[in-house]
DRENTI-168305 format. One record per atom (N, C-alpha, C, CB): residue number from 1; chain; x, y, z. Coordinates in pm, whole numbers, plus 32768, in hexadecimal, padded with zeros to 4 digits. Each point is the difference from the previous one (the first is absolute). Glycine has a CB too. Layout:
// DRENTI-168305
+------+------+------+------+------+
: romi : guba :    u :    v :    w :
+------+------+------+------+------+
:  NUM :    A :    X :    Y :    Z :
...
+------+------+------+------+------+
This chain:
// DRENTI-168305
+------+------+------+------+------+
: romi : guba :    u :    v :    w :
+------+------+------+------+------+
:    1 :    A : A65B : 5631 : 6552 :
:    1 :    A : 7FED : 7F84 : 7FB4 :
:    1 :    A : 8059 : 8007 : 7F85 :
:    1 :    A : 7F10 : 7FE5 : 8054 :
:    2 :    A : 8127 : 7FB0 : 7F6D :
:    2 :    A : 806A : 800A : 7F91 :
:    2 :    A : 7FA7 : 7FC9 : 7F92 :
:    2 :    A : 80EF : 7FDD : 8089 :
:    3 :    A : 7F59 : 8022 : 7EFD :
:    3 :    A : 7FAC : 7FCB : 7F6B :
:    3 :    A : 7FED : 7F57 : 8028 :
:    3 :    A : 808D : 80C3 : 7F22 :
:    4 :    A : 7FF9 : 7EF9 : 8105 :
:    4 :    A : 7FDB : 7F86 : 7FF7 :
:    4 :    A : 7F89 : 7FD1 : 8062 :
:    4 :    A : 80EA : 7FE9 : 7FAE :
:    5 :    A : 7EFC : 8069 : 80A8 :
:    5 :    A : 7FB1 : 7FAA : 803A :
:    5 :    A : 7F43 : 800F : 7FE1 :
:    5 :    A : 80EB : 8006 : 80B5 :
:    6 :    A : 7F14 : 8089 : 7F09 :
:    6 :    A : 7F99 : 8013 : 7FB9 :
:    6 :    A : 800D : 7F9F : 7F47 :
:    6 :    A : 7FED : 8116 : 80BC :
:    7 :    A : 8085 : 7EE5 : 7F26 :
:    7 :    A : 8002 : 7FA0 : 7F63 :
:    7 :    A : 7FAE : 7F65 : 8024 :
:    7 :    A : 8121 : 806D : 7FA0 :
:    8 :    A : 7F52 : 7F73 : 80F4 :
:    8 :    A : 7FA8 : 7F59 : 8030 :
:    8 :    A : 7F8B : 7FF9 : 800A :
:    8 :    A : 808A : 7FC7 : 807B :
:    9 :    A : 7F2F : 808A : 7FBA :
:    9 :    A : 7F66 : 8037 : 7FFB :
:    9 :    A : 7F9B : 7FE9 : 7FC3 :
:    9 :    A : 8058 : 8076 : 8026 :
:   10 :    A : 7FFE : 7FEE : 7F56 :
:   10 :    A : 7FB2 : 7FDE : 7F7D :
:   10 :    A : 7FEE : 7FAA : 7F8B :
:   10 :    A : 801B : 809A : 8045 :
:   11 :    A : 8071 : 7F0F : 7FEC :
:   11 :    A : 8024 : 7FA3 : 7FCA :
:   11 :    A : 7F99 : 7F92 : 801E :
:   11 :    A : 80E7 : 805A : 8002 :
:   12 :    A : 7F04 : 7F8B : 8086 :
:   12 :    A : 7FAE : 7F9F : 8016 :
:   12 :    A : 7F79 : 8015 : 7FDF :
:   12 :    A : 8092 : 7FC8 : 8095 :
:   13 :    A : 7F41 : 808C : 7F8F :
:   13 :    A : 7F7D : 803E : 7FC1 :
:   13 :    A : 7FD1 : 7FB4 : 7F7E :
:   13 :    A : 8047 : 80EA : 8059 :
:   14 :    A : 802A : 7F48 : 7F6C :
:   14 :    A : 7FED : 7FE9 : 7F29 :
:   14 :    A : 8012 : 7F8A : 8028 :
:   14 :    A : 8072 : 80BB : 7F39 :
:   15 :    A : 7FDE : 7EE0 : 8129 :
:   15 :    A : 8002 : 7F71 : 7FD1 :
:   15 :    A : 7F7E : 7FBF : 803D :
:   15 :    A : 810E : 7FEF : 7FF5 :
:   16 :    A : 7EB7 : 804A : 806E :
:   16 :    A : 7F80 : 7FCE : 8028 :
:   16 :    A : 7F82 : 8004 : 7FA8 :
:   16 :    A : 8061 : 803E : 80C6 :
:   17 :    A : 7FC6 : 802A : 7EC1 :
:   17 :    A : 7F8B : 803E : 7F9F :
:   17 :    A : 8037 : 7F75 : 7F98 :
:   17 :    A : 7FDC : 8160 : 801D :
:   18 :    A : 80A7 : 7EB4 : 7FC8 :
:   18 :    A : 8018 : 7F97 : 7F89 :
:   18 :    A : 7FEA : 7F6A : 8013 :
:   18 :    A : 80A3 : 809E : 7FC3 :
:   19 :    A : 7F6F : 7F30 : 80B8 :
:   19 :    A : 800E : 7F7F : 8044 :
:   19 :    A : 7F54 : 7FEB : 8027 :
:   19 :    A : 8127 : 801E : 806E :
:   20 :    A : 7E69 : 8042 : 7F9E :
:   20 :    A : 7F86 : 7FE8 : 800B :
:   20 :    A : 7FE6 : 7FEF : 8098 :
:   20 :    A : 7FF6 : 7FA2 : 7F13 :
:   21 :    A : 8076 : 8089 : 8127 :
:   21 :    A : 8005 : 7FB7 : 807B :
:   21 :    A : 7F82 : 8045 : 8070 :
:   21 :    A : 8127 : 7FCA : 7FCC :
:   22 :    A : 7E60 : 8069 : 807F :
:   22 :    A : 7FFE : 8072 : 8013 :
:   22 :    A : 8001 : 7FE7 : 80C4 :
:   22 :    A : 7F78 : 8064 : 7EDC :
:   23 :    A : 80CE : 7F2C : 815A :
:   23 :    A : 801C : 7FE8 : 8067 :
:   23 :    A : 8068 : 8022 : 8020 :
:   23 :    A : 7F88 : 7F84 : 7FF5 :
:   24 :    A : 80BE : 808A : 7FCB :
:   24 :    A : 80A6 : 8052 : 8001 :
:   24 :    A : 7FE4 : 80B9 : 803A :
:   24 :    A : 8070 : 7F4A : 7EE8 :
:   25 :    A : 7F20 : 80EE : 80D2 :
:   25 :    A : 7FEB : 805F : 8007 :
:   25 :    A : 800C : 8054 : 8081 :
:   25 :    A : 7F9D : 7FA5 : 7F4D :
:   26 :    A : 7FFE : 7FF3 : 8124 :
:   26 :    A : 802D : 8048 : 80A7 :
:   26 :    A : 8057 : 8029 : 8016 :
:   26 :    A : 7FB2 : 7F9C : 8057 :
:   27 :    A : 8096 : 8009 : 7F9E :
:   27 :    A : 80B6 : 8002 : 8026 :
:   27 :    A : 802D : 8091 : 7FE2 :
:   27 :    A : 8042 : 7EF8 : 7FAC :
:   28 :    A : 7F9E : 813A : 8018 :
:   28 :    A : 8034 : 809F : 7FA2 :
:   28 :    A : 7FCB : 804C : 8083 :
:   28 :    A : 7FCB : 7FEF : 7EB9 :
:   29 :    A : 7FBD : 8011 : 818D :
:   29 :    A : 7FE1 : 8046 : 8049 :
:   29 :    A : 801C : 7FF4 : 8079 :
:   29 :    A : 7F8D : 8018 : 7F77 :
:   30 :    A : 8040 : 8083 : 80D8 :
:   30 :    A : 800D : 7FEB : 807D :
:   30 :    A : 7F6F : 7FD1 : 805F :
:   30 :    A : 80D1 : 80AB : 7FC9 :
:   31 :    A : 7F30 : 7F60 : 80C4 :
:   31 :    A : 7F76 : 7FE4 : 8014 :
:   31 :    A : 7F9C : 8052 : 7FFB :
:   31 :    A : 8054 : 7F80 : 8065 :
:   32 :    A : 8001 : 80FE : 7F80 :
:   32 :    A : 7F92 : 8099 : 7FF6 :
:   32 :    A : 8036 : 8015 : 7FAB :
:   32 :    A : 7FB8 : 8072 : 80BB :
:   33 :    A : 7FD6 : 7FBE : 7EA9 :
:   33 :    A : 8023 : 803D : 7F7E :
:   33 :    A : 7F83 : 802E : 7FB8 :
:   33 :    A : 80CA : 7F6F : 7FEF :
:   34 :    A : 7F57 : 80CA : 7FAF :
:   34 :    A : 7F7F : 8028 : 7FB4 :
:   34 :    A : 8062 : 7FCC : 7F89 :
:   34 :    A : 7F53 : 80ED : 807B :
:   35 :    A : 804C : 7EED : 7F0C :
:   35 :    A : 8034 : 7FC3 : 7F5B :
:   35 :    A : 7F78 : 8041 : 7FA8 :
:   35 :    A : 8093 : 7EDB : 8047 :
:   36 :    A : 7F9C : 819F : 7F7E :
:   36 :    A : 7FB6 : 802F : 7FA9 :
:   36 :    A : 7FF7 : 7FA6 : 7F8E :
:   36 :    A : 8031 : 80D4 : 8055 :
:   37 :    A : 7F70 : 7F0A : 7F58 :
:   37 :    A : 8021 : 7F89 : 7F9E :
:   37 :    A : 7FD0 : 806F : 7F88 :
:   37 :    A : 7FCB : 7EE1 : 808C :
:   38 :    A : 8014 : 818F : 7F98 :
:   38 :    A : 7FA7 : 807D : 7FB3 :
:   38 :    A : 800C : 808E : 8041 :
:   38 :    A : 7F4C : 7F4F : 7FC3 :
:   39 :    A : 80D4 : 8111 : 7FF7 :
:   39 :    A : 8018 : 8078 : 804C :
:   39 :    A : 7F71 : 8015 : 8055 :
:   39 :    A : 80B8 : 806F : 7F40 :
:   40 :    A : 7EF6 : 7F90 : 80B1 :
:   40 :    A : 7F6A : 8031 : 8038 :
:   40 :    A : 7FB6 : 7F95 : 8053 :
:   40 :    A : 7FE2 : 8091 : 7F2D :
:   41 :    A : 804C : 7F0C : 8098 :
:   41 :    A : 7FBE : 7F73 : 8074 :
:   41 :    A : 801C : 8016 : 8089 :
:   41 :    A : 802F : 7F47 : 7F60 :
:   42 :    A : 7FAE : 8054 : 80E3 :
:   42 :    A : 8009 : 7FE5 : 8074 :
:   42 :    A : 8078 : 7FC3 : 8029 :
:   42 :    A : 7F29 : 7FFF : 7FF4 :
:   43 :    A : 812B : 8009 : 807C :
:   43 :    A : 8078 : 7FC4 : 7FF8 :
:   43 :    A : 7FB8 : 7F5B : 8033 :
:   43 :    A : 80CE : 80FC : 8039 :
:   44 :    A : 7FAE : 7E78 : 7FA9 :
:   44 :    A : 7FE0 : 7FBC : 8021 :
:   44 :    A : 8082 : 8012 : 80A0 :
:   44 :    A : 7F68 : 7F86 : 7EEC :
:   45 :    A : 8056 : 8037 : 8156 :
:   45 :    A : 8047 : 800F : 80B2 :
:   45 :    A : 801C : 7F6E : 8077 :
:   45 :    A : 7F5C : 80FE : 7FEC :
:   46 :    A : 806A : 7EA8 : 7F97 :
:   46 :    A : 8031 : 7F7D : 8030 :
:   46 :    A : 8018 : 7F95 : 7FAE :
:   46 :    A : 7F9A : 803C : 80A6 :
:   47 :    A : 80E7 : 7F8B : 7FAD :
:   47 :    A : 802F : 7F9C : 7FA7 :
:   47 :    A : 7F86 : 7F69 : 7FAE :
:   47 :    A : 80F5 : 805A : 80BC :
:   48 :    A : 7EA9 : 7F7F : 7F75 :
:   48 :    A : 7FA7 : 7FDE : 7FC0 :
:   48 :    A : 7FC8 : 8045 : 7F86 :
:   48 :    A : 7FF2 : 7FAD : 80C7 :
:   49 :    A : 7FF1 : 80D8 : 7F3E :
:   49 :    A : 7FC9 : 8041 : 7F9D :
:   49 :    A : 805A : 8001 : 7F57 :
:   49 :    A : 7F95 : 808E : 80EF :
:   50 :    A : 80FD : 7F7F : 7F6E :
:   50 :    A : 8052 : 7FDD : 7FA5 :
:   50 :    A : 8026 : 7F8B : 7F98 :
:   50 :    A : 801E : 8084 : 809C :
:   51 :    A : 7FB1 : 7F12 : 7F98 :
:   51 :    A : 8018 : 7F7D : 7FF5 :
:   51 :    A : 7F9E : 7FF8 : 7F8B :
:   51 :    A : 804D : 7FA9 : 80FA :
:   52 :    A : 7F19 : 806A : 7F2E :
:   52 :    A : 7FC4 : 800E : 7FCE :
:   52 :    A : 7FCC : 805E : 7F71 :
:   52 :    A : 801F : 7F9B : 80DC :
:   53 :    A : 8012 : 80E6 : 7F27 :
:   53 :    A : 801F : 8041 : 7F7A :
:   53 :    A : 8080 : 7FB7 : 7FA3 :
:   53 :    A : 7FA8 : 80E8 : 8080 :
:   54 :    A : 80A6 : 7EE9 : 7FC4 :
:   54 :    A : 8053 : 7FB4 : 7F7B :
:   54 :    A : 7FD6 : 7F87 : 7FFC :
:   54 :    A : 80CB : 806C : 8008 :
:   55 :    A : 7EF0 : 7F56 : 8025 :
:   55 :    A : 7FE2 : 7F7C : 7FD3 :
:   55 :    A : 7F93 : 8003 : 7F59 :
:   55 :    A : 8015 : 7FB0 : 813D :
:   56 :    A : 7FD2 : 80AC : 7ECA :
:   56 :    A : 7FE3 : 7FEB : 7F5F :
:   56 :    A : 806C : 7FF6 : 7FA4 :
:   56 :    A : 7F47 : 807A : 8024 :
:   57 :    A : 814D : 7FE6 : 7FFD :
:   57 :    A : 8055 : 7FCE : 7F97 :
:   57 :    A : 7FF5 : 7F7F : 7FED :
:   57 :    A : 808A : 809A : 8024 :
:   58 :    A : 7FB2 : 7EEF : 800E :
:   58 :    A : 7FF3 : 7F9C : 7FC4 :
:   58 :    A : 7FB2 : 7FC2 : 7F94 :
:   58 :    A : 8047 : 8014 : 80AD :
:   59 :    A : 7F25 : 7FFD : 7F5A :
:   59 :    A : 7FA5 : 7FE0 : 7FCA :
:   59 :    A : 7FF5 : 805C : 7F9E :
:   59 :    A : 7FAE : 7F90 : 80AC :
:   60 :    A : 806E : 8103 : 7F2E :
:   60 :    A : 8000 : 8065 : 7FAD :
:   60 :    A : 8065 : 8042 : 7F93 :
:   60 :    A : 7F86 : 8003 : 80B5 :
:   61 :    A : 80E5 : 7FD6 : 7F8C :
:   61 :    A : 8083 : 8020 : 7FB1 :
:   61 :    A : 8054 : 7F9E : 7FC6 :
:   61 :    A : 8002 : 80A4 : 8087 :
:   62 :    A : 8050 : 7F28 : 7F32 :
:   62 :    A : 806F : 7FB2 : 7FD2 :
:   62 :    A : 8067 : 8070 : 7FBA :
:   62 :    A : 7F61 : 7F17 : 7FDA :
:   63 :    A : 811C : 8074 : 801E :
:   63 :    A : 8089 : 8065 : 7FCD :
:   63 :    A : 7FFB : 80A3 : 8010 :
:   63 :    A : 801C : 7F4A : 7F46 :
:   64 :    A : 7FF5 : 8090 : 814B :
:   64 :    A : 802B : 8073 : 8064 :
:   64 :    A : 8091 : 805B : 7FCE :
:   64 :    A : 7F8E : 7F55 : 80D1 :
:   65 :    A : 8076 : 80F5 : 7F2B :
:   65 :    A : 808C : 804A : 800B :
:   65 :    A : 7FEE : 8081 : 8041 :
:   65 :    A : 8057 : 7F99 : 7F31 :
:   66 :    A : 8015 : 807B : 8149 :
:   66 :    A : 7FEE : 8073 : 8057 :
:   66 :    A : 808C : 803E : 7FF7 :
:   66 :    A : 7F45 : 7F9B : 80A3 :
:   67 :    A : 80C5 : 8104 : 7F44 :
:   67 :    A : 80A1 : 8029 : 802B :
:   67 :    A : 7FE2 : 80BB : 8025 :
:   67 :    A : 80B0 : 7F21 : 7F2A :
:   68 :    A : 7F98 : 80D6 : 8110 :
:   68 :    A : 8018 : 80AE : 8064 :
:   68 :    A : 8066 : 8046 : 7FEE :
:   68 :    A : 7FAD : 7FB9 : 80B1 :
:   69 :    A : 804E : 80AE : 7F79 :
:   69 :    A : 8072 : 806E : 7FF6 :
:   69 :    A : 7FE7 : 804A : 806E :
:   69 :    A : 801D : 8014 : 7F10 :
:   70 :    A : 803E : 7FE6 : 8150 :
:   70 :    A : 7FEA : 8075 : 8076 :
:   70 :    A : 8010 : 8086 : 7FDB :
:   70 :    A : 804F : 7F6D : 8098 :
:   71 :    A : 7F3F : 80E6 : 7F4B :
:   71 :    A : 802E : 808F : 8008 :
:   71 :    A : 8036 : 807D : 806F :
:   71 :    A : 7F6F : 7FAC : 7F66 :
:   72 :    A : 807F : 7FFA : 8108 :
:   72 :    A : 8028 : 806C : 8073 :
:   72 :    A : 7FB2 : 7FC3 : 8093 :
:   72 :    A : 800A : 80F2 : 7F3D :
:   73 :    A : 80A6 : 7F1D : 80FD :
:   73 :    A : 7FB6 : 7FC6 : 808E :
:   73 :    A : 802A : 8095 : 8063 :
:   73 :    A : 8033 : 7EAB : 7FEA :
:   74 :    A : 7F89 : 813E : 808E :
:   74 :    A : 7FE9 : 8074 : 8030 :
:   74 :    A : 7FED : 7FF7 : 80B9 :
:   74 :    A : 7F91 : 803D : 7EEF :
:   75 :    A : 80CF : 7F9C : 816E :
:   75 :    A : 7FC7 : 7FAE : 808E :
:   75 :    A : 7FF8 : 7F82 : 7FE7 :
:   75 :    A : 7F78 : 80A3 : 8052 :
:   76 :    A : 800F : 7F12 : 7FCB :
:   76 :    A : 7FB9 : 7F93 : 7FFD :
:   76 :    A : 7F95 : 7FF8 : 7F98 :
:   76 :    A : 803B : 7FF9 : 80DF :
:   77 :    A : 7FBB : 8064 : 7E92 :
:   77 :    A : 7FBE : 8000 : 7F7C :
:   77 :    A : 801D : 7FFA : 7FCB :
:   77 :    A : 7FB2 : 8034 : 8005 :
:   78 :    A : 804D : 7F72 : 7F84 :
:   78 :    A : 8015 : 7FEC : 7F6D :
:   78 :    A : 7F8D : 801E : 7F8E :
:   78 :    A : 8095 : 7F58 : 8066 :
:   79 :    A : 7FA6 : 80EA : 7F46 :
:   79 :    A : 7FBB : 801A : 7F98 :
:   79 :    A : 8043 : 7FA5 : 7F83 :
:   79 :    A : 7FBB : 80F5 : 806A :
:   80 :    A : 7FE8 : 7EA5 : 7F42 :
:   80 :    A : 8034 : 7FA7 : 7F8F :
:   80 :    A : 7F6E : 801C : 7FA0 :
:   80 :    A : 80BA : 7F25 : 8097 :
:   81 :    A : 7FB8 : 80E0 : 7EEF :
:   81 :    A : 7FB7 : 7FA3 : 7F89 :
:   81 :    A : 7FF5 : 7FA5 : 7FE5 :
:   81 :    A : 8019 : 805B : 7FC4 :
:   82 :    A : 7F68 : 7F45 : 8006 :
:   82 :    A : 7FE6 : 7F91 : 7FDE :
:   82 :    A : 7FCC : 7FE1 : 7FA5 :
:   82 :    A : 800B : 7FF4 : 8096 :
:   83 :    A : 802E : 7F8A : 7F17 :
:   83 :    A : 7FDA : 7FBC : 7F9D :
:   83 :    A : 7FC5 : 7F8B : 7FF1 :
:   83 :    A : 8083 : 806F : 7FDB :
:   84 :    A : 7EFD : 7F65 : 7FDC :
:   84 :    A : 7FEC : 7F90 : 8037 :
:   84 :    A : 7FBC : 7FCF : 7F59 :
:   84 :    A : 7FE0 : 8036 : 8146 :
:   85 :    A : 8014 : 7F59 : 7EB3 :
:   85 :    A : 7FB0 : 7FE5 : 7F92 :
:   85 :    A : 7FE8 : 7F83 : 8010 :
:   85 :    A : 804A : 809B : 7F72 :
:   86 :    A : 7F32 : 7F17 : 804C :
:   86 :    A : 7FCB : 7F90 : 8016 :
:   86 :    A : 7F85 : 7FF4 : 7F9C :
:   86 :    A : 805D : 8003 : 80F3 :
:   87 :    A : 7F7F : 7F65 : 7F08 :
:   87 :    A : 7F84 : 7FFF : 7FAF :
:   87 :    A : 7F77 : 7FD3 : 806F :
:   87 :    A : 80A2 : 7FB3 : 7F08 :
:   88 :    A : 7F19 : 808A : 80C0 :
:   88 :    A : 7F76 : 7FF9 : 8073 :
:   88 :    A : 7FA7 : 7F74 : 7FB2 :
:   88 :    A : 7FDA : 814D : 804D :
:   89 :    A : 803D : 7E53 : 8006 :
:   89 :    A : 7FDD : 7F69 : 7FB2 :
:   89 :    A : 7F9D : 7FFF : 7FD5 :
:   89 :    A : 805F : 7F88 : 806E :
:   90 :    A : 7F36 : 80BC : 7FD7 :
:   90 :    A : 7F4D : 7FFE : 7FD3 :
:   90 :    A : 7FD3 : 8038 : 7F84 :
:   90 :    A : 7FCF : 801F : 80E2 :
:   91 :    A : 8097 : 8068 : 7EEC :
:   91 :    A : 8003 : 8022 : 7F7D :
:   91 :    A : 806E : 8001 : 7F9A :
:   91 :    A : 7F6C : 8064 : 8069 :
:   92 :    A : 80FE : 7F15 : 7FDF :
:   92 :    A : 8043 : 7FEF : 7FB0 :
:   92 :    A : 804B : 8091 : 7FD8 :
:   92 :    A : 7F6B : 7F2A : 7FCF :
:   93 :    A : 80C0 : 815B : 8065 :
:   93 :    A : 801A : 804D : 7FC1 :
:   93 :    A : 8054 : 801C : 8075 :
:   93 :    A : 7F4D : 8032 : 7F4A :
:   94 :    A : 814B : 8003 : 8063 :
:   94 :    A : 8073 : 8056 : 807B :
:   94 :    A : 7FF2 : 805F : 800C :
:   94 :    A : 8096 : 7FAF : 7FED :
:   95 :    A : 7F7B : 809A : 8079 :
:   95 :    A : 7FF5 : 806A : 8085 :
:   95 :    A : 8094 : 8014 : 8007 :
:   95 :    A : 7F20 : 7FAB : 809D :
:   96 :    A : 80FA : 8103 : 7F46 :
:   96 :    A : 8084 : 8045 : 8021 :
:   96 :    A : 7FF1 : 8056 : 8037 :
:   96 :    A : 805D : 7FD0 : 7F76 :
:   97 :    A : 7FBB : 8021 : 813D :
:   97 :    A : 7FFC : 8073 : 803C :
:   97 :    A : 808E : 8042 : 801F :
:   97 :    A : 7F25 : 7FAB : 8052 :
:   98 :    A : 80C0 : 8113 : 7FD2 :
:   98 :    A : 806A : 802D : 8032 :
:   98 :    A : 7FC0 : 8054 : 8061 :
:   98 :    A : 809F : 7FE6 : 7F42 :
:   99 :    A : 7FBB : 800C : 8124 :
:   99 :    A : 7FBC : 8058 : 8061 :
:   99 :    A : 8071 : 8028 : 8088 :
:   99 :    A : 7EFD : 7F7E : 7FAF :
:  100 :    A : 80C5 : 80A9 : 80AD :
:  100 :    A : 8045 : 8046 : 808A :
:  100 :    A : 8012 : 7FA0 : 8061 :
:  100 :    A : 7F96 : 80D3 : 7FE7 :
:  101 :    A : 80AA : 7F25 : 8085 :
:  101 :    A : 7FE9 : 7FA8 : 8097 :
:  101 :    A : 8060 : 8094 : 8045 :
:  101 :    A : 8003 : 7E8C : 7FCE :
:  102 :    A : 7FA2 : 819F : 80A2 :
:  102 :    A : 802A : 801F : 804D :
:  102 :    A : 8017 : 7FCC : 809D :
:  102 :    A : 7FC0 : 807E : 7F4A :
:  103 :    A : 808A : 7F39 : 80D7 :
:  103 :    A : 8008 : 7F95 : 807D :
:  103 :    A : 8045 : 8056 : 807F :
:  103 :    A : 8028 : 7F13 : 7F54 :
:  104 :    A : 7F8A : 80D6 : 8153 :
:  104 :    A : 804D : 8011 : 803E :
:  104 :    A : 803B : 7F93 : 8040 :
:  104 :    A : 7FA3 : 80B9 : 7FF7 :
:  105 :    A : 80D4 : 7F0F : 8055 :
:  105 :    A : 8021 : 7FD4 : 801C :
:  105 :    A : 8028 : 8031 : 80BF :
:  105 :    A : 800E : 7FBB : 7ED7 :
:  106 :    A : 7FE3 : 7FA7 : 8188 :
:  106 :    A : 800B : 8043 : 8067 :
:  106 :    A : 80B6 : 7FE6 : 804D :
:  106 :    A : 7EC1 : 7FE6 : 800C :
:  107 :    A : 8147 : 8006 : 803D :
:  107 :    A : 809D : 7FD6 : 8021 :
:  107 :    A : 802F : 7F76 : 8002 :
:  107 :    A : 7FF5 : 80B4 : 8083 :
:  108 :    A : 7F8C : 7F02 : 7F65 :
:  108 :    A : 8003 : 7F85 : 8001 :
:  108 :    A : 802B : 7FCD : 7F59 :
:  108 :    A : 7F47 : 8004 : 80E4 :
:  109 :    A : 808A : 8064 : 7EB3 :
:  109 :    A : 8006 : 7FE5 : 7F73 :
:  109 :    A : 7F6F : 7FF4 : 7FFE :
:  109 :    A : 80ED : 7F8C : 7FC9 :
:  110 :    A : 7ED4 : 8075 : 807A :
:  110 :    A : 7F4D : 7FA2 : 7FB9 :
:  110 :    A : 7FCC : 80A9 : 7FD8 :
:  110 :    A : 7F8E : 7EDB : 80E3 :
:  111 :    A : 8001 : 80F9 : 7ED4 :
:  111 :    A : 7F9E : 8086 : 7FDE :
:  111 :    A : 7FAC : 8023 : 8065 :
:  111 :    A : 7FF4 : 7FCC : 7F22 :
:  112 :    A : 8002 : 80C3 : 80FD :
:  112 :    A : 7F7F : 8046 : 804F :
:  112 :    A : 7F90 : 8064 : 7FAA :
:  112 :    A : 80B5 : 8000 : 80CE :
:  113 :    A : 7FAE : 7FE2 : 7E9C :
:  113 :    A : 7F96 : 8064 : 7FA9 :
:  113 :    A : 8027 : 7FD0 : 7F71 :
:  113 :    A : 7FF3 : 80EF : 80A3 :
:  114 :    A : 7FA0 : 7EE1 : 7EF6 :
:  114 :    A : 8013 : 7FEC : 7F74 :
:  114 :    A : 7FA7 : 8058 : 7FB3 :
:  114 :    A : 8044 : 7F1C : 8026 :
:  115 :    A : 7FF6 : 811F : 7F8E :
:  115 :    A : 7F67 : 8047 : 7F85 :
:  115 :    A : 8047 : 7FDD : 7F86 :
:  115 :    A : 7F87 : 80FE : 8075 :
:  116 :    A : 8038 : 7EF2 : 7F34 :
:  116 :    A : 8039 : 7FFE : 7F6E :
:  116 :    A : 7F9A : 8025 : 7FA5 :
:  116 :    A : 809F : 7F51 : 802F :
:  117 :    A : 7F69 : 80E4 : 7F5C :
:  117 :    A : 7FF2 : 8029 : 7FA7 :
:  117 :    A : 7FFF : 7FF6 : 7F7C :
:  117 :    A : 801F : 8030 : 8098 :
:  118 :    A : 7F9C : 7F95 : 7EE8 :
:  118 :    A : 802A : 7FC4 : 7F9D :
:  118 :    A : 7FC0 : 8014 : 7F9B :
:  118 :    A : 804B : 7F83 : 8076 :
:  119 :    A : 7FBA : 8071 : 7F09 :
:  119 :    A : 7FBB : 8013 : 7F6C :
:  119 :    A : 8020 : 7F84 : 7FD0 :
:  119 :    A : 8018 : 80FA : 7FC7 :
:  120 :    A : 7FA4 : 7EDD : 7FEA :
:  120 :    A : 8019 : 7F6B : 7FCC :
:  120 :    A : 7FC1 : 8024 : 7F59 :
:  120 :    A : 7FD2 : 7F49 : 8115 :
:  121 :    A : 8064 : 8028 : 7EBD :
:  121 :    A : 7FF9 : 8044 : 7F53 :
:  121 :    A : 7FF1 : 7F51 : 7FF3 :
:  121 :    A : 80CA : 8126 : 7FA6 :
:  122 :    A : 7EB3 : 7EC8 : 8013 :
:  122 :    A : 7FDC : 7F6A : 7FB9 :
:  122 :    A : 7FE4 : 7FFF : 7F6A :
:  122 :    A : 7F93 : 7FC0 : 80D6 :
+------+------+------+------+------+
């Protein structure tokens, strides 16, 4: 797998987070995957489930900003940093996260594995 095609990836990702979009989100996947949304949780494993955990952005977040840095790809794995920051509308207060995405990708480009990782500072 090359950088650009893991950068397009993540690119869309952050524009689906910034754009509120969370129907865009499937598309990223394949039809078999796990999406850690938490190191210890449960993975989510279908595209409904998915749909459904971001559909609170909309209603929860405003002035989105998302950006990455690939630290190392490896086969069909990428390892990135991420930046994200936003205000959480209900308390009126901004949210700066930084954190991990570790993505696999299959030959198709879609994901068969997401975990990420993050600290946030309000």
């Amino acid at each position: 797998m090359n950088k650009k095609l893991f950068e397009s990836w993540f690119a869309k990702l952050g524009k689906a987070w910034e754009e509120k979009d969370p129907q865009t989100l499937p598309s990223l996947f394949a039809r078999e995957f796990e999406y850690y949304e938490t190191p210890f949780g449960k993975p989510y494993t279908t595209k409904e489930g998915l749909i459904k955990l971001w559909e609170e952005v909309p209603t929860s977040q405003k002035d989105i900003k998302f950006d990455f840095d690939i630290l190392s790809i490896s086969k069909n794995t990428a390892v990135a940093r991420w930046h994200a920051s936003f205000t959480r509308i209900k308390q009126n207060k901004k949210a700066v996260l930084d954190g991990i995405f570790l993505v696999k990708l299959n030959d198709k480009g879609l994901a068969t594995l997401f975990r990420q990782w993050w600290v946030a500072k309000e």
